[in-house]
Backbone as numpy.savetxt, mean C-alpha at the origin, in Angstrom:
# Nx Ny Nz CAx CAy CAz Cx Cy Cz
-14.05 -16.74 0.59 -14.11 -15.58 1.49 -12.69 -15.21 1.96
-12.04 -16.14 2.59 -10.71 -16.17 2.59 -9.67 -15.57 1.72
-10.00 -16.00 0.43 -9.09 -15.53 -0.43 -9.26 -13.87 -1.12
-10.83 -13.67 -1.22 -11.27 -12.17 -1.34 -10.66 -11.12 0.10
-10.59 -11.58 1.48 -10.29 -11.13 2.47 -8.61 -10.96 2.05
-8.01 -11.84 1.36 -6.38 -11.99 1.48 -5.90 -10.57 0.53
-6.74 -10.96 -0.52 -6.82 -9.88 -1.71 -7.07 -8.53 -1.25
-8.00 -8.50 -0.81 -8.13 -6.64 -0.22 -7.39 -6.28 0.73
-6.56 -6.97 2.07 -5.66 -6.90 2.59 -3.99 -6.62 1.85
-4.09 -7.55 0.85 -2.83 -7.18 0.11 -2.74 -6.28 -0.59
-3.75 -5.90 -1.32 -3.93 -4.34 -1.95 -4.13 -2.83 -1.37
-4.73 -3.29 -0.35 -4.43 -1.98 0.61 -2.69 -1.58 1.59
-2.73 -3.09 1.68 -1.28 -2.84 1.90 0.17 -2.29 1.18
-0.39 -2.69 -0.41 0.68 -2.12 -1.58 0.36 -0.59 -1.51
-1.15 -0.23 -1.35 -1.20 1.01 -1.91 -0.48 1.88 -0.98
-0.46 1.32 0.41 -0.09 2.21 1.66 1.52 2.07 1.48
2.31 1.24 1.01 3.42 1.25 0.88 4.07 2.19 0.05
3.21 1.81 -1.59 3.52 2.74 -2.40 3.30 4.29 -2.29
2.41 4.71 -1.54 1.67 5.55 -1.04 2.94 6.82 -0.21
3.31 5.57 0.88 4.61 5.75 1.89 6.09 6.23 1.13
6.22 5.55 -0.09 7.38 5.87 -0.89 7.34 7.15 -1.82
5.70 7.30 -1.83 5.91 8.86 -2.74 5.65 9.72 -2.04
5.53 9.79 -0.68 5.21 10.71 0.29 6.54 10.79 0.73
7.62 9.84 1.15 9.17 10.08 1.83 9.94 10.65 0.45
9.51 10.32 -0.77 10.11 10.84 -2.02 10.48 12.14 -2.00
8.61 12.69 -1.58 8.41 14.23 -2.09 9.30 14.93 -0.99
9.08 14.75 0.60 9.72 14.79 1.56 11.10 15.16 1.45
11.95 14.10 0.62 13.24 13.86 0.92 13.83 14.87 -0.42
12.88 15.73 -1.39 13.16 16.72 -1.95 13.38 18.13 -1.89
């Protein structure tokens, strides 16, 4: 449970990052 909990935490977190970098990308164009 733990480790499925760690997993969807860490993947939502990449996506929001990556997410964050193509949004300041488009931004900073």
């Amino acid at each position: 449970f733990y480790l499925f909990f760690f997993y969807k935490v860490t993947v939502i977190d990449y996506d929001l990052s990556l997410f964050k970098v193509l949004f300041f990308e488009n931004v900073g164009k």
